[in-house]
C-alpha positions as CSV (number, residue, x, y, z in Angstrom):
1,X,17.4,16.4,-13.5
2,X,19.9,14.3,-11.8
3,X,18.2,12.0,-9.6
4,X,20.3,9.6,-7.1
5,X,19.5,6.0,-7.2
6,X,21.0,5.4,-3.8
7,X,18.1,7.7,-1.2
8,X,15.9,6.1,0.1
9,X,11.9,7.0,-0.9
10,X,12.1,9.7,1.4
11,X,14.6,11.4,0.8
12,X,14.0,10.8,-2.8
13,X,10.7,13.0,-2.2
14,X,12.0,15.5,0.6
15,X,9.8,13.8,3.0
16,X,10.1,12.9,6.6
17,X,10.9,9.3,7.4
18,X,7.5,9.0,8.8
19,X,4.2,6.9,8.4
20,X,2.5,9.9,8.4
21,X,3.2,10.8,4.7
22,X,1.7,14.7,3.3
23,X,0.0,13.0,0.1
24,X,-0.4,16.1,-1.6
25,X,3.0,16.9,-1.4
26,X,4.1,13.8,-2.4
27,X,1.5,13.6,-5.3
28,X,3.0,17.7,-6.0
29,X,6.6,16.6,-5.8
30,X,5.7,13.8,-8.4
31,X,4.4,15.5,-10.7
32,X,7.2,18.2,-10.4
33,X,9.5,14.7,-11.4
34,X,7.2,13.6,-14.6
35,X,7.4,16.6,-16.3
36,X,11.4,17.3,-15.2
37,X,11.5,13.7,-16.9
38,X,9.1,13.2,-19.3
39,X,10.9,11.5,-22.4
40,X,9.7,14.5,-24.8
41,X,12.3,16.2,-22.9
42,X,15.3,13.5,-23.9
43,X,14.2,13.4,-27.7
44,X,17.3,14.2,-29.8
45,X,19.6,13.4,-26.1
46,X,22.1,10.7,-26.3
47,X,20.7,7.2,-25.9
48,X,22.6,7.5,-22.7
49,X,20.5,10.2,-21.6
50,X,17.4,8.2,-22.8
51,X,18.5,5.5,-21.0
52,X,19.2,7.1,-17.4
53,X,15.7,9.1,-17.9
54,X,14.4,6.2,-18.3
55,X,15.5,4.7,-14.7
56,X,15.3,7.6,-13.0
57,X,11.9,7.7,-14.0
58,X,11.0,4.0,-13.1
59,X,12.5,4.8,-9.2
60,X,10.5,7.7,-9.4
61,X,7.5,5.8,-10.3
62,X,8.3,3.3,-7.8
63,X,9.5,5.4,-4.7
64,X,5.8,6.9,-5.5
65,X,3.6,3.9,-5.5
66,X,5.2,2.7,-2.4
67,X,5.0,6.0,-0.4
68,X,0.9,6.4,-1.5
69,X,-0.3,3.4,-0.2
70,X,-0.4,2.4,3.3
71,X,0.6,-0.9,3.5
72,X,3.4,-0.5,1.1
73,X,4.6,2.1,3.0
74,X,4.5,0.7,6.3
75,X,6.6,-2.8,4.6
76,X,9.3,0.2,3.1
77,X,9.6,1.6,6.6
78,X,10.1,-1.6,8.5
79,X,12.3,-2.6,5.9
80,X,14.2,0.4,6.2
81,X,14.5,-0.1,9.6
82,X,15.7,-3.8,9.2
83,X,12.7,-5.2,10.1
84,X,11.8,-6.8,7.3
85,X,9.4,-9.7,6.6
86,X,8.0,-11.4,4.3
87,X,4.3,-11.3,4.4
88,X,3.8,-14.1,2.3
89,X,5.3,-16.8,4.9
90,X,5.1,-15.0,8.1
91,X,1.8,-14.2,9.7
92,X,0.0,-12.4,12.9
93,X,0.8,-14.4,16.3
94,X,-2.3,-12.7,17.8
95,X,-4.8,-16.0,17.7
96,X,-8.3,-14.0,18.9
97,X,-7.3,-12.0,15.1
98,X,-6.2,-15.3,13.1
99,X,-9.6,-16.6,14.0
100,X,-11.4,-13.2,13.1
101,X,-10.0,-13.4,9.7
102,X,-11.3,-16.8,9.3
103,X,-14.7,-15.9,10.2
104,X,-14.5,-12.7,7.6
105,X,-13.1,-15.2,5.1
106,X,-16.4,-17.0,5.6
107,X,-18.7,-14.1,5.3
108,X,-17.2,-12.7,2.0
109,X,-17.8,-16.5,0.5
110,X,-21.3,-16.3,2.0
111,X,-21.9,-13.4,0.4
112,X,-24.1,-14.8,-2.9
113,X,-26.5,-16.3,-0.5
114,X,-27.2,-12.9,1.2
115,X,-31.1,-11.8,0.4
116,X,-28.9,-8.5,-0.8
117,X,-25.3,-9.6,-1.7
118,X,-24.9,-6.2,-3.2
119,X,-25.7,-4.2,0.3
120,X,-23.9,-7.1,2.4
121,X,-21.0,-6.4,0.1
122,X,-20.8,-2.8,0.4
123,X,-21.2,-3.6,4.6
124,X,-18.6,-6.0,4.5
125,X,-16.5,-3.3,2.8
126,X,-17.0,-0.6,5.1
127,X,-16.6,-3.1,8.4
128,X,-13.3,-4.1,6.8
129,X,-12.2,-0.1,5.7
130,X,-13.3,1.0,9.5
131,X,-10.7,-1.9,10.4
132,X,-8.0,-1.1,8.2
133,X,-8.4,2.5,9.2
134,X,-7.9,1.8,12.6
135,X,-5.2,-0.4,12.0
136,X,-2.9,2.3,10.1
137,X,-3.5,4.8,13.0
138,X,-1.7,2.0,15.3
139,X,0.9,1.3,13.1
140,X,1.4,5.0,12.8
141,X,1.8,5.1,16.6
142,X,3.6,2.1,17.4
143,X,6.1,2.9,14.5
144,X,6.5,6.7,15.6
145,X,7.2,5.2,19.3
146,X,9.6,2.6,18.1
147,X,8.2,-0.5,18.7
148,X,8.9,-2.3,15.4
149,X,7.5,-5.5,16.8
150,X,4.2,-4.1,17.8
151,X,4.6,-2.4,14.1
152,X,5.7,-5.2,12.4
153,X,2.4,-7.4,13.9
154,X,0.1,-4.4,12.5
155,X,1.6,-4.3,8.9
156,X,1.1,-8.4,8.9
157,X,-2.8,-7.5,10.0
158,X,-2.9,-4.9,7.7
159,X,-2.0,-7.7,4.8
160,X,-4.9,-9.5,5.8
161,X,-7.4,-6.9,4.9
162,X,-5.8,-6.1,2.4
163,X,-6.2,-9.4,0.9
164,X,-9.8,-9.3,2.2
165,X,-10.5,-6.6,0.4
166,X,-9.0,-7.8,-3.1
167,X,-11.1,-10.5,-2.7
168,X,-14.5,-8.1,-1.8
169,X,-13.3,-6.5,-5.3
170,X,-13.9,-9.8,-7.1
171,X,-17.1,-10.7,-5.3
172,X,-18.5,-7.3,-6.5
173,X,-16.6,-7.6,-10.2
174,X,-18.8,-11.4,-10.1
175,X,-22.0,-9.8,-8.8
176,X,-21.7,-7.1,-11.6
177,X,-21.2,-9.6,-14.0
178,X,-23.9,-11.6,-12.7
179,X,-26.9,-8.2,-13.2
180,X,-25.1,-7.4,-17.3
């Protein structure tokens, strides 16, 4: 299978450049790509061969992990759409949110002096998943419409949960720990 290094994720999958991503195709048309590539199917090939099965099946890999998730996805697209940003220096404008965050930042440390930290963890999870959730649908929207700055300000909001959320993971990971 000849695969070319130069489409974008996409294209790379026969999707539509779209938020709004068909994950059971995508997840299909992957697995249609491991077993076209799978290095059982190079043994006794040229280490050339070997070689280019082996990158091809890396972007594969790649173009994959980034078109599954949501956030990733929504980064690729701006990014594809010169709209790039780093999400590690630039941040939300919106101030009411900024200060939302800080207040969820607060209830997440709080969270081992709740009478249940387990059930105020998995409440914290949901509030921040119903968030999240709403979040993607106006990215989806704004992105669809063409309004890369509107988009671009939902991806960087989207980053916060989904910091938020990696740090709900270790909370629980802790609390786990904490009943062994």
């Amino acid at each position: 299978m000849n695969i070319d290094l130069t489409r974008n994720y996409f294209e790379l999958f026969g999707l539509a450049e779209s938020f709004d991503v068909d994950l059971e195709a995508l997840a299909s048309k992957y697995r249609a790509f491991q077993s076209a590539l799978h290095p059982d199917r190079f043994t006794g090939k040229s280490d050339q061969e070997q070689r280019i099965s082996v990158q091809h099946t890396a972007f594969v890999n790649e173009a994959y992990s980034v078109l599954k998730n949501d956030l990733k996805r929504a980064h690729y697209l701006l990014r594809l759409q010169d709209a790039e940003f780093d999400a590690d220096r630039e941040t939300s404008r919106d101030e009411e949110f900024l200060m939302q965050q800080m207040e969820l930042h607060e209830r997440v440390a709080e969270l081992d002096q709740a009478s249940d930290p387990a059930a105020a963890l998995e409440e914290l999870a949901h509030e921040f998943r119903q968030q999240q959730m709403q979040l993607i649908s106006r990215f989806s929207v704004e992105y669809a419409k063409g309004d890369l700055v509107a988009a671009k300000d939902s991806a960087l909001k989207l980053q916060f949960y989904d910091r938020l959320t990696n740090q709900l993971r270790e909370k629980q990971e802790k609390l786990e720990e904490q009943l062994l």
